[in-house]
C-alpha positions as CSV (number, residue, x, y, z in Angstrom):
1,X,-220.9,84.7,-73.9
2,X,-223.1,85.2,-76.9
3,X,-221.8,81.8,-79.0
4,X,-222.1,84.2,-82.2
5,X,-219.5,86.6,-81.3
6,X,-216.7,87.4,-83.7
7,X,-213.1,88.9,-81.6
8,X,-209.5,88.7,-81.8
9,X,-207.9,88.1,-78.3
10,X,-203.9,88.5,-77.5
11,X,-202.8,87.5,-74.3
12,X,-199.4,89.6,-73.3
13,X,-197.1,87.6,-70.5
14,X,-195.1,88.4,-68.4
15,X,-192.5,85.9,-69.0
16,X,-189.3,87.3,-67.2
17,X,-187.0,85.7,-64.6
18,X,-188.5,87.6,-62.5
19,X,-191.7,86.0,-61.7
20,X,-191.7,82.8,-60.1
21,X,-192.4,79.7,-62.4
22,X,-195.3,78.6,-60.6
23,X,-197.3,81.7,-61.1
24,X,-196.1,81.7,-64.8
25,X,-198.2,78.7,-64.5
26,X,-200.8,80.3,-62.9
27,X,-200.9,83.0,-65.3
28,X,-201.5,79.7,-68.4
29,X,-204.2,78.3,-66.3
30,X,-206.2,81.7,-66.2
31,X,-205.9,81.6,-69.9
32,X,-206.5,78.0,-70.2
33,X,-210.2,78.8,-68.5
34,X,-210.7,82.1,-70.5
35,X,-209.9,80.4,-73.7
36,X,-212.6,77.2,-72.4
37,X,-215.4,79.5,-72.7
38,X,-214.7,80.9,-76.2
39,X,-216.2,80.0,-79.5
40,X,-212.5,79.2,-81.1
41,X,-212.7,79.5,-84.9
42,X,-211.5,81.5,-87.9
43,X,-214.6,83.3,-88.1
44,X,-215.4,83.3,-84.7
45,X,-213.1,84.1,-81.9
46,X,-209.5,84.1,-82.7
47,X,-206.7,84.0,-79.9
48,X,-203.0,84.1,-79.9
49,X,-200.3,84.3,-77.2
50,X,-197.3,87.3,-76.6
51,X,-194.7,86.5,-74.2
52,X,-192.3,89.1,-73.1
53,X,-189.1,88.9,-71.3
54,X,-186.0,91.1,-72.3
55,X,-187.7,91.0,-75.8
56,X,-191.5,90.4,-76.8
57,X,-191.9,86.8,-78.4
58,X,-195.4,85.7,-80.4
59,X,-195.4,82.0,-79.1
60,X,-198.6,82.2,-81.6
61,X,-200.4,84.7,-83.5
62,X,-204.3,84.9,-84.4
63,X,-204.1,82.5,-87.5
64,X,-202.2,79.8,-86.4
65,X,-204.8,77.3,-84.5
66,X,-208.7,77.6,-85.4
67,X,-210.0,75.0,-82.8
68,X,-210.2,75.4,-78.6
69,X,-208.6,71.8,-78.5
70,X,-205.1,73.1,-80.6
71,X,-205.2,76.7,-78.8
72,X,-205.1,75.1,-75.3
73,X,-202.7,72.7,-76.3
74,X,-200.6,75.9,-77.0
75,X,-201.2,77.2,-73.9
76,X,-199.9,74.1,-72.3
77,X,-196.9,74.1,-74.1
78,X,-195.5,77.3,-73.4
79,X,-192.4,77.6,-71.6
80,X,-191.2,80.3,-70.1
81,X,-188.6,82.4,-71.4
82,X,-187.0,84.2,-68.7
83,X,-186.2,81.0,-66.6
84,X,-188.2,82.1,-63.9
85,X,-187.7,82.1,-59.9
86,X,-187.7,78.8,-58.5
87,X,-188.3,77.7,-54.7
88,X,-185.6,76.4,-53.2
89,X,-186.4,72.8,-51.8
């Protein structure tokens, strides 16, 4: 990726019951890697994170966090909404 690149990048997810937690988690891992080969800044590349269930929720928008280090930590932090299927043990 050119390291000079200026973008604004909104990930939409799917955060509803039904999908099963542990591809919810899938799905933050994809963006996790995505995000790891972006040049994160305010002049750079800008990211933020749309999660939809019964309503659409902006877990963070393109202003909030200016470094890779705060947006992944984002990421990781995201919980989903819609409870999500479990697998019975």
């Amino acid at each position: 990726m050119c390291r000079s690149a200026k973008a604004d990048v909104v990930f939409i997810v799917d955060g509803s019951g039904s999908i099963w937690s542990f591809e919810f988690e899938k799905v933050k891992s994809f963006i996790q890697q995505v995000v790891d080969s972006f040049d994160i800044g305010n002049e750079k590349i800008r990211v933020g994170l749309i999660q939809f269930s019964d309503f659409a929720d902006i877990e963070f928008d393109l202003r909030k966090y200016s470094s890779k280090d705060a947006v992944s930590a984002a990421v990781q932090e995201t919980r989903q909404t819609g409870w999500g299927k479990q697998i019975a043990t």
